[in-house]
C-alpha positions as CSV (number, residue, x, y, z in Angstrom):
1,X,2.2,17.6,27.2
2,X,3.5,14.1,28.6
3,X,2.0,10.9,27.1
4,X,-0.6,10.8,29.8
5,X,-2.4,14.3,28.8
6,X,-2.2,13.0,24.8
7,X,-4.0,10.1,25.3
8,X,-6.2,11.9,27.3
9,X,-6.9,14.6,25.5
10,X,-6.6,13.7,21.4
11,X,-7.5,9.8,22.0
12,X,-9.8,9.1,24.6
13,X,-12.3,10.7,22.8
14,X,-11.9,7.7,20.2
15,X,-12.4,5.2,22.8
16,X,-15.7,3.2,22.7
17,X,-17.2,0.2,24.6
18,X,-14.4,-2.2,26.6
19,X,-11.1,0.6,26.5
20,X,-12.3,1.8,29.7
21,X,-11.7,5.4,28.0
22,X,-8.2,4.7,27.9
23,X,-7.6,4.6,31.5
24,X,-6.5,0.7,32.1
25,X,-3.7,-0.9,31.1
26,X,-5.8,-3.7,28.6
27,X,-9.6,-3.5,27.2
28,X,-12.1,-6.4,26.6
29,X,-13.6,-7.1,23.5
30,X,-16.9,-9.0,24.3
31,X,-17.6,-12.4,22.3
32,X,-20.3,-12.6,19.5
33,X,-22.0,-15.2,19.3
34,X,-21.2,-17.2,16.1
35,X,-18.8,-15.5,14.8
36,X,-15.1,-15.9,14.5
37,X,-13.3,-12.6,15.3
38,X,-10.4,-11.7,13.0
39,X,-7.0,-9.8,13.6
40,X,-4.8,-7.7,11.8
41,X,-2.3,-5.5,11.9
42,X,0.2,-2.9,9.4
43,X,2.3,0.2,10.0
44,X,2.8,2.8,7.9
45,X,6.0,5.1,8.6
46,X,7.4,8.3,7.4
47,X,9.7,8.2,3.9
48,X,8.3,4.9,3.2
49,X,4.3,5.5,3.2
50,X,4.2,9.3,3.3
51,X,5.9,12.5,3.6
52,X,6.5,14.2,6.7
53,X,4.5,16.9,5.5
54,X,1.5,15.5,4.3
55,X,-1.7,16.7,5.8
56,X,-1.9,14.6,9.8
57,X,-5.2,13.9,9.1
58,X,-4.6,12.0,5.7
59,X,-1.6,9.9,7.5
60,X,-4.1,9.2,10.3
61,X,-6.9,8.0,7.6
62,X,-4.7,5.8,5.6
63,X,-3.1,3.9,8.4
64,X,-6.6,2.9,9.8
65,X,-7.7,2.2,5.8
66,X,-4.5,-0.1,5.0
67,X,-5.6,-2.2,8.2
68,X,-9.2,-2.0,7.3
69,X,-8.5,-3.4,3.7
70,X,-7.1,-6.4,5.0
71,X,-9.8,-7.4,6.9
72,X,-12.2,-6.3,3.7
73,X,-10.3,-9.1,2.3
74,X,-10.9,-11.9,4.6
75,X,-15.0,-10.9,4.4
76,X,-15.3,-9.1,8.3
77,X,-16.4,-6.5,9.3
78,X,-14.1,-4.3,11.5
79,X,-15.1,-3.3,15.3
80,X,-12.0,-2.1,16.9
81,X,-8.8,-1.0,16.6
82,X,-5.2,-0.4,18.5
83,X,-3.1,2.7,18.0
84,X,0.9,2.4,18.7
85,X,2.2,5.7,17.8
86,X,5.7,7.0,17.4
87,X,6.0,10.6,17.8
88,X,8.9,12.7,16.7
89,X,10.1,15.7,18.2
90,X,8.4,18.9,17.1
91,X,4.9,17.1,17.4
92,X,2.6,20.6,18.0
93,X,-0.7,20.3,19.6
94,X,-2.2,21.2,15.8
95,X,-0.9,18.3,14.4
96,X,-2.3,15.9,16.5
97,X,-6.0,17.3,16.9
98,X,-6.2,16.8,12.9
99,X,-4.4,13.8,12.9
100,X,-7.2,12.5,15.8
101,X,-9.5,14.1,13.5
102,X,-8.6,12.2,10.7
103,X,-8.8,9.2,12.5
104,X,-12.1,9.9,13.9
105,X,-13.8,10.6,10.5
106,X,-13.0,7.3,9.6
107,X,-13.8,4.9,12.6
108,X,-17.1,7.1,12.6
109,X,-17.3,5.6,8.8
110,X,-17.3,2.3,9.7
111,X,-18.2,2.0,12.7
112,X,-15.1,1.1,14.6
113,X,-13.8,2.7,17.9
114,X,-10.3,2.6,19.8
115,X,-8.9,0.4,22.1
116,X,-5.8,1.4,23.4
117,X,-2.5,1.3,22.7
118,X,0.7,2.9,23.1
119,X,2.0,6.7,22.8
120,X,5.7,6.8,22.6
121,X,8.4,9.6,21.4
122,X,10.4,8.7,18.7
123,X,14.1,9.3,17.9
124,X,13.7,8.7,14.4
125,X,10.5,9.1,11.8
126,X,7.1,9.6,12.8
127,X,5.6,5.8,13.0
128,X,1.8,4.7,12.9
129,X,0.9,1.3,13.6
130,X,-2.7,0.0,13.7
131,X,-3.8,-3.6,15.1
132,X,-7.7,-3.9,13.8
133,X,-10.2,-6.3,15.2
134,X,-13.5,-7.7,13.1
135,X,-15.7,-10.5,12.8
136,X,-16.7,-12.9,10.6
137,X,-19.8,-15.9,11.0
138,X,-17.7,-18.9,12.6
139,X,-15.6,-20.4,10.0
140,X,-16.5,-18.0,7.3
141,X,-13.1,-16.1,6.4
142,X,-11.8,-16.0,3.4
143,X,-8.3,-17.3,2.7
144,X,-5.9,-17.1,0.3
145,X,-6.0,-20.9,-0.1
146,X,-9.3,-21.4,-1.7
147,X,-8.2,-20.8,-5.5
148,X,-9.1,-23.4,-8.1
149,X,-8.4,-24.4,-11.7
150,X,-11.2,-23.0,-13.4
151,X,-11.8,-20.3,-11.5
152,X,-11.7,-16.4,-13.1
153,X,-10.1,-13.7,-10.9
154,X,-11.5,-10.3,-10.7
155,X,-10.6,-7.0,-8.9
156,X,-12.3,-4.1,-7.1
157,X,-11.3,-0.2,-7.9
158,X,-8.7,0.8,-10.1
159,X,-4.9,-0.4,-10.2
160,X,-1.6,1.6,-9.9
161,X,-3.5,5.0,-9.3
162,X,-1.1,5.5,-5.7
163,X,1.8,4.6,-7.5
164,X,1.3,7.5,-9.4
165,X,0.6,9.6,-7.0
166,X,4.1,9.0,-5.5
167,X,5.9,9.1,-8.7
168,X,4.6,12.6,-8.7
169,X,5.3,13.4,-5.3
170,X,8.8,12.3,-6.1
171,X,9.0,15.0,-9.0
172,X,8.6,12.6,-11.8
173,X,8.0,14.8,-15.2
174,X,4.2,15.1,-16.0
175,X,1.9,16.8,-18.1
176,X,-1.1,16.7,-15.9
177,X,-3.3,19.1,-15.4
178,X,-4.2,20.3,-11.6
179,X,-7.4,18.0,-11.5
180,X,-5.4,14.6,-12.6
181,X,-2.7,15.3,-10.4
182,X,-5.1,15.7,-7.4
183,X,-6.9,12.8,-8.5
184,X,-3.4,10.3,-7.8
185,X,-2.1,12.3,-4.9
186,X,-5.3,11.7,-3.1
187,X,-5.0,7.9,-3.7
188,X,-1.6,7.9,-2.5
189,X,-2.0,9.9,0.5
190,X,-5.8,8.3,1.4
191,X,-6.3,4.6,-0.3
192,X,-10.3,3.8,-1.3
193,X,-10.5,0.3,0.1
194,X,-13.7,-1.6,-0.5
195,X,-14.3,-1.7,3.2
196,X,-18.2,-2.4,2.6
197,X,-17.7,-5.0,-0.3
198,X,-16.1,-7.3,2.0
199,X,-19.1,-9.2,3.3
200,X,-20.3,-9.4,-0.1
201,X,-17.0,-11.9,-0.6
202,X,-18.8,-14.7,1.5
203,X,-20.3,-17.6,-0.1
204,X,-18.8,-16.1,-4.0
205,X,-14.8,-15.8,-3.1
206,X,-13.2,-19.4,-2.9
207,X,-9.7,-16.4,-1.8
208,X,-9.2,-13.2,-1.7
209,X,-6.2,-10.5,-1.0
210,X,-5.9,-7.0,-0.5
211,X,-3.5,-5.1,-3.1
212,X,-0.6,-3.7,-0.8
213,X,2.5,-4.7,-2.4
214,X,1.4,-4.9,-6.2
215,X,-1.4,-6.6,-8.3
216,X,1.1,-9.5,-9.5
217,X,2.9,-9.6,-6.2
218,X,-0.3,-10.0,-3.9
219,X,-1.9,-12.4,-6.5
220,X,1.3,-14.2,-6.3
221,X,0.2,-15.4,-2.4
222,X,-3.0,-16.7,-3.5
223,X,-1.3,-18.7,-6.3
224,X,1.5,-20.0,-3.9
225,X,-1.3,-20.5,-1.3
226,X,-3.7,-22.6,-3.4
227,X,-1.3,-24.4,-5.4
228,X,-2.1,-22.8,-9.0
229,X,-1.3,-21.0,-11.9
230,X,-2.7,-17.2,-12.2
231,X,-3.1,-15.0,-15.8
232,X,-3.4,-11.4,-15.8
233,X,-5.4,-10.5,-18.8
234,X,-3.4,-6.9,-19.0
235,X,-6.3,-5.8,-21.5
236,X,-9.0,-6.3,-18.8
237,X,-6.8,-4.6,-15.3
238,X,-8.8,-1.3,-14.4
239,X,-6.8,1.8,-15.3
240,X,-7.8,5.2,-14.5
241,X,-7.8,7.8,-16.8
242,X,-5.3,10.4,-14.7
243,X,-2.9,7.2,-14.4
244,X,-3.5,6.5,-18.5
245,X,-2.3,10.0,-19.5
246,X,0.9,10.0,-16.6
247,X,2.4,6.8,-17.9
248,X,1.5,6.5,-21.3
249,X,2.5,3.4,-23.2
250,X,4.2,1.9,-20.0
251,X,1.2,2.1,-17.7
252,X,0.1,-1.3,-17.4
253,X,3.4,-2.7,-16.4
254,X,4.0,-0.2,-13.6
255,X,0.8,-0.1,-12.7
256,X,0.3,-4.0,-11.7
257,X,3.8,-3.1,-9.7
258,X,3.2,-0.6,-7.9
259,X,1.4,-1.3,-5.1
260,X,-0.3,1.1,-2.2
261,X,-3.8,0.5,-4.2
262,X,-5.6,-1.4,-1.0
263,X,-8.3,-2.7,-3.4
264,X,-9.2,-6.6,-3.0
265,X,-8.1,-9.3,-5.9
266,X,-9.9,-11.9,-5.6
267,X,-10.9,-15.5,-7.2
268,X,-14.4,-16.9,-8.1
269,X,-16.7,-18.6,-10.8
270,X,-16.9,-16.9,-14.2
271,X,-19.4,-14.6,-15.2
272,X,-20.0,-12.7,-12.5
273,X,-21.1,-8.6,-12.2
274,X,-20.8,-6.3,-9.5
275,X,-18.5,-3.3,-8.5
276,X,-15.1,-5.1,-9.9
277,X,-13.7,-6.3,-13.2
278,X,-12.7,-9.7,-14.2
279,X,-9.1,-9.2,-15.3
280,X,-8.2,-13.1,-15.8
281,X,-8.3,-16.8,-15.2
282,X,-7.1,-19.2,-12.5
283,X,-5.3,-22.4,-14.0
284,X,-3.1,-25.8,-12.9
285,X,0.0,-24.7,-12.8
286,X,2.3,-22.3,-10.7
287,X,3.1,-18.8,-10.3
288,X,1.6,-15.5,-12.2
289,X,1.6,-14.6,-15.7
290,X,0.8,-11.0,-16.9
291,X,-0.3,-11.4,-20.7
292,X,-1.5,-8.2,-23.1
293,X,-3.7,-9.6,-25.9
294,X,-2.7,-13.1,-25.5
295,X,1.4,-12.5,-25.5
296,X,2.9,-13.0,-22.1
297,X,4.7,-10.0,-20.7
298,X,7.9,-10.6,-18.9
299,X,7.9,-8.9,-15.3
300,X,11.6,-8.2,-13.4
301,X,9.7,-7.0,-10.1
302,X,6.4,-7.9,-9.4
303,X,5.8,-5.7,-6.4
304,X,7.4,-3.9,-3.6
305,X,9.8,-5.3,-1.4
306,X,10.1,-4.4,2.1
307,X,13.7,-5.3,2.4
C-alpha cells in the first residue's frame, strides 16, 4: 500500500470533528470559549522506548499515553492529537490494524480523536511521534514555576515500576514469579498515567510535572523553575510490591532514577488526601535532595539522559 491507502484505511477511521477525515492538507480546531488550549508533543522510538517486537498495539497506546501525561500535568483535558509516523520496511498490514487498534482504544478512553499528520517510510527504526492538543479554563495551567517554601510535594501511582520492566526485558537476573514479571512489563510497555486526575490539580497544585525522565530528575525542573530547594522523603516514595522483590535493598535509589513511570509529581499545601502520597517537603534553597530516614542519600544520576 502507498501512504495514501494507509492513512486511508488504518487512520481515517481515527479522525474526528476538524481533520476533514484525513483528506486536507491541515484541520481546524474550533476555539472554546474561556479556555486556554494547551500543546504538547513527545516521540517514542524503537531501541530507546520499546522493542521492535513488542505487541503494535501496546507501542501505539503508550506513545498517545506519554503525550497524554504531560498534559495531565499542566491540569487539561486532552481533545486531539497529531500522528507523524516512521515506518520501516517490512511494516505488514497486521501490524498496523493493531497498532490503529491500539491507538483507538485509547483516544476512545479519553475522549480524543486524530488530526492528521504525516505517514512516512523510514530507513532506520520504527518512529512514533504524537503532538496532543487540550484545554484548560483561561489562565489556569499549571506550571512548573508555582513551588514555594513550605509547600509538601506528593506523587500519583507508583515509582520505578517501568524501569523494571526494562531491566527485565534486558535479561537482568530475577526471581520473579510469572505474575510480578507481567506486572513491570506491562508498565514498561503501557505507562498508567493519571490522565483523569489532572483537572483535579486546579486550584490545589501551585506546579506540577509528569515523571518521564526520573522522580529526582523531573522534580529537579520544578525546583530550578521555582527557585527552591526539594527533599525526597525516600521512606514515603510509592513502591510496588513486584518492583520491592526485583531490586531488593537497592530499589529506592534506582527506582527514583529510572524514569518511563508517566505519573504526576507535584507540589501543594500539607496535609492533603487523595489518590497520591506525600513523599516530601519543598524548602528555600536549591536543587533536590533524596533522604532515607533523615540521612541524605548521595545520587550520581538523577534521571535519564537523552544525549
Amino acid at each position: 500500500m502507498n501512504e495514501f491507502e494507509i492513512i486511508e484505511r488504518y487512520f481515517a477511521p481515527l479522525a474526528g470533528d476538524g481533520a476533514f477525515g484525513l483528506k486536507d492538507d491541515a484541520a481546524v480546531i474550533p476555539p472554546r470559549s474561556g479556555f486556554d488550549l494547551v500543546v504538547t508533543t513527545d516521540q517514542v522510538s524503537e531501541g530507546t522506548d520499546f522493542f521492535r517486537n513488542d505487541p503494535p498495539d501496546t507501542i501505539a497506546r503508550k506513545a498517545l499515553l506519554v503525550n497524554l501525561s504531560d498534559l495531565a500535568a499542566k491540569g487539561a483535558g486532552p481533545k486531539y492529537y497529531l500522528l507523524s509516523l516512521l515506518l520501516p520496511e517490512g511494516v505488514t498490514p497486521e501490524w498496523l490494524s493493531a497498532f490503529t487498534s491500539g491507538l483507538a482504544e485509547e483516544q476512545g478512553r479519553w475522549g480524543l480523536s486524530l488530526l492528521g499528520g504525516d505517514t512516512s517510510r523510514a530507513e532506520g527504526p520504527l518512529s512514533v511521534g504524537i503532538t496532543a492538543f487540550g484545554f484548560v479554563p483561561c489562565g489556569h495551567m499549571i506550571r512548573r514555576s508555582g513551588a514555594k517554601a513550605g509547600e509538601a510535594v506528593y506523587v500519583t501511582g507508583t515509582i520505578g515500576d517501568s524501569g523494571g520492566g526494562l531491566a527485565i526485558l534486558k535479561l537482568e537476573k530475577h526471581a520473579l514469579d510469572a505474575e510480578q514479571k507481567g506486572y513491570l512489563i506491562g508498565r514498561y510497555r503501557v505507562p498508567h498515567p493519571p490522565v483523569d486526575f489532572g483537572a483535579s490539580l486546579m486550584g490545589r497544585a501551585s506546579a506540577a510535572v509528569d515523571v518521564s525522565d526520573g522522580l529526582i530528575a523531573d522534580l529537579g525542573h520544578v525546583a530550578s523553575a521555582s527557585g527552591v530547594r526539594i527533599i525526597v522523603e525516600g521512606e514515603q516514595v510509592p513502591l510496588s510490591a513486584p518492583l520491592k522483590a526485583l531490586w531488593g535493598a537497592d530499589v529506592l535509589l534506582r527506582a527514583v532514577t529510572a524514569g518511563d513511570d508517566y505519573q504526576i509529581a507535584f507540589t501543594a499545601a500539607p496535609g492533603l488526601s487523595g489518590p497520591f502520597t506525600q513523599i516530601g517537603r519543598v524548602e528555600a534553597g536549591q536543587g533536590v535532595s533524596l533522604t532515607l530516614n533523615g540521612r541524605e542519600i548521595a545520587i550520581t544520576k538523577p534521571g535519564y539522559r537523552h544525549f
